[in-house]
Structure formats: C-alpha cells, structure tokens
Chimera marker file (.cmm) of the C-alpha trace (Angstrom):
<marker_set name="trace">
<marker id="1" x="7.673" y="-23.914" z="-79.689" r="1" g="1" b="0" radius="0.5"/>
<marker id="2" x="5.824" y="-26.500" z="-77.054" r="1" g="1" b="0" radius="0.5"/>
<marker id="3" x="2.053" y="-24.912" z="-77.254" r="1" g="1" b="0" radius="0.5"/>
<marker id="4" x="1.748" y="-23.319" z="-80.578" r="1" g="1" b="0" radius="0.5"/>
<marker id="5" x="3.517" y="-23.122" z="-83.877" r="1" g="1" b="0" radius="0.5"/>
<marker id="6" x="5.074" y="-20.132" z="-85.274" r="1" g="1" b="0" radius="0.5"/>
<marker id="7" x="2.490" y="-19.157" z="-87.733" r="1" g="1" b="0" radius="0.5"/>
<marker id="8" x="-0.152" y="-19.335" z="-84.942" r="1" g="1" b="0" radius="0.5"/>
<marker id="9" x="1.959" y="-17.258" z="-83.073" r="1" g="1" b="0" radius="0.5"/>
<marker id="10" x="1.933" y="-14.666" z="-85.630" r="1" g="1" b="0" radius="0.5"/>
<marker id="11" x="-1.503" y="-14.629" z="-86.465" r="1" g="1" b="0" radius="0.5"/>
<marker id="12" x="-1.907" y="-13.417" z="-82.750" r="1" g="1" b="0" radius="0.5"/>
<marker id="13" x="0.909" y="-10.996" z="-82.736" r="1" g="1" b="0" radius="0.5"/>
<marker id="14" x="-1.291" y="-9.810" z="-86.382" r="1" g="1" b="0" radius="0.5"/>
<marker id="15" x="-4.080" y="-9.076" z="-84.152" r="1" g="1" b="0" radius="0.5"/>
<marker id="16" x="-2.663" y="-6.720" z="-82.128" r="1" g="1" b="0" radius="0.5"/>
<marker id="17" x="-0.019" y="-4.865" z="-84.356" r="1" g="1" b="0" radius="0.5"/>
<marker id="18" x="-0.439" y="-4.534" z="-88.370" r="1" g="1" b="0" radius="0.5"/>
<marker id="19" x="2.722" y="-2.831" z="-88.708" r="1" g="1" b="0" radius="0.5"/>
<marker id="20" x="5.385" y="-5.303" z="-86.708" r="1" g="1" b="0" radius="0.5"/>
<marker id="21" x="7.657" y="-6.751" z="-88.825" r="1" g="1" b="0" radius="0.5"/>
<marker id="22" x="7.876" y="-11.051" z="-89.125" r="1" g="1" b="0" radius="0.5"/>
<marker id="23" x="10.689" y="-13.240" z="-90.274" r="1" g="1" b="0" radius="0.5"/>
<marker id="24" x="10.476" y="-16.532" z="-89.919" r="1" g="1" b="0" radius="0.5"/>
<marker id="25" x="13.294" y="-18.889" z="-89.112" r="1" g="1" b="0" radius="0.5"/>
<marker id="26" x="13.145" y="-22.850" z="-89.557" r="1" g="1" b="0" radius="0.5"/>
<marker id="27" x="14.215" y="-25.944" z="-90.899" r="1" g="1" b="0" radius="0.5"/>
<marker id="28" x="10.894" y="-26.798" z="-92.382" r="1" g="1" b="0" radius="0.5"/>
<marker id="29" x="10.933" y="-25.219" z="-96.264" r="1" g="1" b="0" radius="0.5"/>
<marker id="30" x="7.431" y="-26.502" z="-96.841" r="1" g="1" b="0" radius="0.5"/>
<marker id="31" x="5.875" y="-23.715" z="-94.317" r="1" g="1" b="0" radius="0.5"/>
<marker id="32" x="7.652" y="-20.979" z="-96.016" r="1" g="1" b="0" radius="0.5"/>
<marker id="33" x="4.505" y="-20.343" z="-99.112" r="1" g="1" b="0" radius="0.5"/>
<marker id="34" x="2.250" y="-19.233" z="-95.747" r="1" g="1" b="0" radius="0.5"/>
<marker id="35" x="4.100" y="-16.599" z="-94.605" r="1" g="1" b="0" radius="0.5"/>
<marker id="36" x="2.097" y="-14.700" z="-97.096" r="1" g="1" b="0" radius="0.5"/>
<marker id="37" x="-1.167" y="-15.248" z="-94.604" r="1" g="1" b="0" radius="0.5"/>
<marker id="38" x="0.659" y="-13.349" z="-91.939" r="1" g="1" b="0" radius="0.5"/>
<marker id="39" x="2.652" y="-10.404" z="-94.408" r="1" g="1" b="0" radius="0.5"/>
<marker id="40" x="6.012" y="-11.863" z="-92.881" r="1" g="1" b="0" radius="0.5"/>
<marker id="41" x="8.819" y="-9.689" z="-94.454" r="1" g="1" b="0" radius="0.5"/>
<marker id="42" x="10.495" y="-13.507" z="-95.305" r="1" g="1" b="0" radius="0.5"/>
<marker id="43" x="11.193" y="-17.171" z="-94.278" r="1" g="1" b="0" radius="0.5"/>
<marker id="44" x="14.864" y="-18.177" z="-93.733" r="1" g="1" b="0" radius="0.5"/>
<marker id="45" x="15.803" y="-21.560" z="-93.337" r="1" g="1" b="0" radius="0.5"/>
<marker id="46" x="18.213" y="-23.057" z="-90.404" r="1" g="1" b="0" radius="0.5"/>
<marker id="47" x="21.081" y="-22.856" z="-90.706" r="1" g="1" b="0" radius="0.5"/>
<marker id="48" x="20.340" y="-19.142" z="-91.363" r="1" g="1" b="0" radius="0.5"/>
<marker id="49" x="23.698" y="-17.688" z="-93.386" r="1" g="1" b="0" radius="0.5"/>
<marker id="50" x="24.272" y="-14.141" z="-92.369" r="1" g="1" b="0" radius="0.5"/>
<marker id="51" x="23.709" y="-12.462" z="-95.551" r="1" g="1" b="0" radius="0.5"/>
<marker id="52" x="20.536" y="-14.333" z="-95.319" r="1" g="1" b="0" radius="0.5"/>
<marker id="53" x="19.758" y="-12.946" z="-91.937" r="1" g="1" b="0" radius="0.5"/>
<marker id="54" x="21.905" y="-9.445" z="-92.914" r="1" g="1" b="0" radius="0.5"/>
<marker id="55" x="19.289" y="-9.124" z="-96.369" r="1" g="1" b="0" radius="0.5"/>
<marker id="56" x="15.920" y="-10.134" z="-93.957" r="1" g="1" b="0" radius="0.5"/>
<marker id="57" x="16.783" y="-7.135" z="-91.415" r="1" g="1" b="0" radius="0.5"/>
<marker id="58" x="17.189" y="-4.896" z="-93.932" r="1" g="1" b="0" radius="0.5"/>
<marker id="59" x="13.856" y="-5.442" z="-96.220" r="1" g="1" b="0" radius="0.5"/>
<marker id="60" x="12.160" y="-5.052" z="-92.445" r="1" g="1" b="0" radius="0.5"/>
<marker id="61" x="14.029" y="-2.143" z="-91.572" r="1" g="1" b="0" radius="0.5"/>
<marker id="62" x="13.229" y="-0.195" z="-94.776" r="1" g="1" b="0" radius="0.5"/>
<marker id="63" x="9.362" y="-1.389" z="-94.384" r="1" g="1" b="0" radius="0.5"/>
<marker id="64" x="9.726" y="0.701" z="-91.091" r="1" g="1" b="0" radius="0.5"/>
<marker id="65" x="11.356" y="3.493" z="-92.468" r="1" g="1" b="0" radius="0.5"/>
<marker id="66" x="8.060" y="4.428" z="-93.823" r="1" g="1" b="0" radius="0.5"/>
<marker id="67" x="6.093" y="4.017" z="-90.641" r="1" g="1" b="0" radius="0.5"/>
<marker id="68" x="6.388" y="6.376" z="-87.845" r="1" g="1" b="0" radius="0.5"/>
<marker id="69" x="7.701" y="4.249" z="-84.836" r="1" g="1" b="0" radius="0.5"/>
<marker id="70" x="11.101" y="5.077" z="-84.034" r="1" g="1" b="0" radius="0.5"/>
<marker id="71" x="12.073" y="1.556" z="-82.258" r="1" g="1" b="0" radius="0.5"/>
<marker id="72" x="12.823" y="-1.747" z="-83.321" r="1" g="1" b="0" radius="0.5"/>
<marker id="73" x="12.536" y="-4.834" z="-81.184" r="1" g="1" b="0" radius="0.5"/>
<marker id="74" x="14.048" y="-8.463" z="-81.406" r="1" g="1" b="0" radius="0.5"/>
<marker id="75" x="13.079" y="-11.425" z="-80.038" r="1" g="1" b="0" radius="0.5"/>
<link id1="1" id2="2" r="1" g="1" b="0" radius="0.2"/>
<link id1="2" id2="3" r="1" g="1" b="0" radius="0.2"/>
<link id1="3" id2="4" r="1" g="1" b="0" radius="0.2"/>
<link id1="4" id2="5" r="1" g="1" b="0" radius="0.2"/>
<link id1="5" id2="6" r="1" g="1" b="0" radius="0.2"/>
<link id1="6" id2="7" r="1" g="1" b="0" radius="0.2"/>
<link id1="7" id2="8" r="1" g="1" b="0" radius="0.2"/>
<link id1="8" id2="9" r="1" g="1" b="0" radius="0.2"/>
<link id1="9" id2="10" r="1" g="1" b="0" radius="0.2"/>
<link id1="10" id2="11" r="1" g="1" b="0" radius="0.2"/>
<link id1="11" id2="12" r="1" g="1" b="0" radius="0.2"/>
<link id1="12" id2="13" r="1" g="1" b="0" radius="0.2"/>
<link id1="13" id2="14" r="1" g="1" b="0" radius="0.2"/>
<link id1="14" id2="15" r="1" g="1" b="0" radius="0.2"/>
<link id1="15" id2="16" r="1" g="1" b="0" radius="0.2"/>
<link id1="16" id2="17" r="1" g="1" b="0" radius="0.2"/>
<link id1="17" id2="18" r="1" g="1" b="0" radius="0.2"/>
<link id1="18" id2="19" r="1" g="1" b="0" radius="0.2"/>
<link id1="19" id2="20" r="1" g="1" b="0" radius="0.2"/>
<link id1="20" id2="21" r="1" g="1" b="0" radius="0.2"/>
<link id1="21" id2="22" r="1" g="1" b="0" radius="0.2"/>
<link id1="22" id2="23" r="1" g="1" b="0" radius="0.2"/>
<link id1="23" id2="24" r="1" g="1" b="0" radius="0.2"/>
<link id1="24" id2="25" r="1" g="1" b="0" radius="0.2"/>
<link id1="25" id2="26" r="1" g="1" b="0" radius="0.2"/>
<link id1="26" id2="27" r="1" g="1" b="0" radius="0.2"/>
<link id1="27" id2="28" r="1" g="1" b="0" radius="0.2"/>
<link id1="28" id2="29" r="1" g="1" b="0" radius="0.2"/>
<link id1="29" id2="30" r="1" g="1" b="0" radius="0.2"/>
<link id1="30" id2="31" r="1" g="1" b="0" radius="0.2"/>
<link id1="31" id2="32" r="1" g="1" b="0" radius="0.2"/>
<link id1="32" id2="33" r="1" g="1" b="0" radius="0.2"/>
<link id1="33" id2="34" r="1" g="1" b="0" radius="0.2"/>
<link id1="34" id2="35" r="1" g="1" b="0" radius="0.2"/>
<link id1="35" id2="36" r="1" g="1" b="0" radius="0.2"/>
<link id1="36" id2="37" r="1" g="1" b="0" radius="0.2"/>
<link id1="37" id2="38" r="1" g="1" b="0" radius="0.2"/>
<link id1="38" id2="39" r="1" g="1" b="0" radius="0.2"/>
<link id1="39" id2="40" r="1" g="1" b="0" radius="0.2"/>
<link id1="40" id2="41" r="1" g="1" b="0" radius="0.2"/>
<link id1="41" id2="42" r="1" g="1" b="0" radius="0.2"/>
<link id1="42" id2="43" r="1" g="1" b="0" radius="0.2"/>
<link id1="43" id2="44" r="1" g="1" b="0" radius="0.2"/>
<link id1="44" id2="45" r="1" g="1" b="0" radius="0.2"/>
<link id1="45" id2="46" r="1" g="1" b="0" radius="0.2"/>
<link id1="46" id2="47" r="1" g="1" b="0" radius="0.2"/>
<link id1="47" id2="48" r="1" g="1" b="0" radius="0.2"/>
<link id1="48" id2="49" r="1" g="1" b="0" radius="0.2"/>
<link id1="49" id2="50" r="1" g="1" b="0" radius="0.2"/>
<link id1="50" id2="51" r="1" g="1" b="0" radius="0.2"/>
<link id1="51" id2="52" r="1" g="1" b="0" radius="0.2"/>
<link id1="52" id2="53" r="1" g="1" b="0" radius="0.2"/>
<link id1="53" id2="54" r="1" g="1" b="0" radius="0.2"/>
<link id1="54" id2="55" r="1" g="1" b="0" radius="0.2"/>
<link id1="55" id2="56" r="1" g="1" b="0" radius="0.2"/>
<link id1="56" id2="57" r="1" g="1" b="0" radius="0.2"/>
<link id1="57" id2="58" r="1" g="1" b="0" radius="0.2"/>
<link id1="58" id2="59" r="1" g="1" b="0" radius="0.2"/>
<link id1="59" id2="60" r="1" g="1" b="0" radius="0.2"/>
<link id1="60" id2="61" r="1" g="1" b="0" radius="0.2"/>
<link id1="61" id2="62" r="1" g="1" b="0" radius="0.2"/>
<link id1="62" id2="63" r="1" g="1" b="0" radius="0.2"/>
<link id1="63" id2="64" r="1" g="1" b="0" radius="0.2"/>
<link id1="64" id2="65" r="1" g="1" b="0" radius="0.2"/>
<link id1="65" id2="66" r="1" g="1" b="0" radius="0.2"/>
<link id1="66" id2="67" r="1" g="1" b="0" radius="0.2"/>
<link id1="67" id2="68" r="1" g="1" b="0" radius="0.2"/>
<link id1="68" id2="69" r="1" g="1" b="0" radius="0.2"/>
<link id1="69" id2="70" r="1" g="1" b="0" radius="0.2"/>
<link id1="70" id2="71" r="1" g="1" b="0" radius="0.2"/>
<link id1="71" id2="72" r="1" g="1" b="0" radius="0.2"/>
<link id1="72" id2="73" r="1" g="1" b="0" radius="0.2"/>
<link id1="73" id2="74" r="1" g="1" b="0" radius="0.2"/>
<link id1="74" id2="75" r="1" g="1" b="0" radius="0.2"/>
</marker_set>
C-alpha cells in the first residue's frame, strides 16, 4: 500500500471496530509474529494456496458466529 503499511492500517480499522475480522496476506513472513498486536484471525503468505485462504475464512467465520452481526464484508 503507497501511504501506510498493512499493520498500520489495521491498528486504525482496531480503533473503530473490535469485532472485524483481519487476515493478512503478503510475501513478507517476518511481519507475520505481529499480527498478534492487531488480534488478526492469521497471516498467509503470497502465493496464498486455497486451502490456505479456504482454512483463514473459516477460523473468521466461526469467530463471527458468536457475535451478533449478521454480515460479512471483503475487501
């Protein structure tokens, strides 16, 4: 991303939503570890295999499945 990085980006996202669900996608193992700062539901690295992706979307979706919100949203 050109003006921030994608942990910044969800540190901001963390300050307006607790409950949205982040998984991180890059080539760059060594970021993976802080993750933890934000509660990301995992770190996949590029390229992303889809039972990587398929195993990611799942651990999210059951985190929501105990929260009330009846939407899910991808960017």
């Amino acid at each position: 991303m050109p003006y921030m990085n994608g942990l910044d980006a969800a540190k901001k996202i963390r300050e307006f939503d607790k409950k949205v669900q982040i998984i991180f996608v890059s080539k760059a193992a060594q970021y993976a570890v802080r993750g933890y700062e934000v509660d990301a539901v995992g770190y996949a690295l590029k390229p992303v295999s889809f039972f990587t992706v398929s195993e990611l979307l799942n651990k999210a979706i059951k985190k929501l499945s105990i929260l009330e919100d009846d939407y899910i949203v991808f960017l």
